[in-house]
N, C-alpha and C positions, 0 to 999 in steps of 0.2 A: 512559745515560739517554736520549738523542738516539737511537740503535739501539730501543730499547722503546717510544720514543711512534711513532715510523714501523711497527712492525710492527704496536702494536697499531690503527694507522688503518689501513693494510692488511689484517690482519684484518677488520677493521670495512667493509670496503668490500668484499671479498669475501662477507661472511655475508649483506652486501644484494643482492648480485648474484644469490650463491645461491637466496637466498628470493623473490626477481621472478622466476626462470629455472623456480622449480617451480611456483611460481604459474600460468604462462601455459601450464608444459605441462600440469599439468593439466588448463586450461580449455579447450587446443588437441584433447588426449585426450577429452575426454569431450564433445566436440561431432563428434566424429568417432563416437564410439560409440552417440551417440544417433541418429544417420542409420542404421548400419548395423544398430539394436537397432528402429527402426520398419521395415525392410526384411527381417525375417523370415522371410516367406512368400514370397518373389521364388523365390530357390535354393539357399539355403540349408540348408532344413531340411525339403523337400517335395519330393513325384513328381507332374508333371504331367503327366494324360495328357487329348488329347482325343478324343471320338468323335462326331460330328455335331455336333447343337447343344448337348452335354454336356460338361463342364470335370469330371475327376475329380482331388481332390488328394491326397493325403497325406501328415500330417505327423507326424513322429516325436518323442517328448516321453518323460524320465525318469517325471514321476510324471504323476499326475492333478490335482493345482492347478491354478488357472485353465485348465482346461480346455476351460471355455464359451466364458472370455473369448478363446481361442485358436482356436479352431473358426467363431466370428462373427468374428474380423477376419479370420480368412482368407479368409472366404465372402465380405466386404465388400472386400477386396482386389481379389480373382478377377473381381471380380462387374464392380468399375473397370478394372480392366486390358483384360478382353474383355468390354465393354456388347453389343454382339450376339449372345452365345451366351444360351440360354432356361433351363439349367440349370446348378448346381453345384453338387458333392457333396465334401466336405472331412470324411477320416477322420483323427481322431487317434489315432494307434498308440501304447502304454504301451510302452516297455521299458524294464525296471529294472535287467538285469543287460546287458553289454554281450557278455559271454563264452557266458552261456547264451541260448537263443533263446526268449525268454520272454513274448515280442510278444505283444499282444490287440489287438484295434479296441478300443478300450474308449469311441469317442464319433461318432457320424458326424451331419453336419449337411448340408441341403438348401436351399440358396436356388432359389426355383422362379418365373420374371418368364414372368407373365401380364398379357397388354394393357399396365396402366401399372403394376398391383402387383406388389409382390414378397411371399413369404414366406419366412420361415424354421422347419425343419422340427429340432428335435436328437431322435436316437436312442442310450440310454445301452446298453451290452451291459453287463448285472448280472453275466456270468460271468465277467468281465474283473477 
């Protein structure tokens, strides 16, 4: 009887430890994941090239969802990272199948800083 109330308190104090140990890695994991899920556009998932005062990027994506929403943070990235250059152009490439080469631009976007404005420009390729 003295053997069973000890093991099941050890139990019992294991199953808490377990449950605080997953607790905090998850919270440790997904704060780690949210830094590297708003860093994006850095090097991950894009080509940067420059040519004079022009920023060309592209970035490569399975479908077309939020594809706006990917093309404006880029350009608002790019736009941060080098405030002195006057133009950027950020194309999102479609590829659906990773084996076949199936690529389209299928969205390109223009941020264009004049005097103190900026604009943004999207272009959809309908053939894509």
């Amino acid at each position: 009887m003295k053997n069973t109330a000890i093991s099941l308190i050890l139990l019992a104090f294991l199953a808490l430890l377990s449950l605080s140990a997953t607790g905090s890695l998850v919270t440790g994991t997904s704060g780690v994941f949210n830094k590297v899920q708003g860093e994006v556009f850095q090097e991950t998932s894009s080509e940067v090239t420059l040519e004079d005062n022009k920023l060309f990027i592209s970035i490569n994506q399975k479908e077309k969802e939020n594809s706006e929403k990917a093309v404006i943070e880029c350009l608002n990235f790019y736009s941060e990272k080098y405030p002195a250059l006057t133009e950027y152009t950020c194309d999102l490439v479609v590829r659906t199948n990773i084996i076949i080469d199936d690529s389209c631009n299928y969205l390109t976007g223009v941020l264009v800083k004049k005097d103190s404005e900026e604009s943004i420009t999207l272009d959809y390729n309908s053939s894509c």
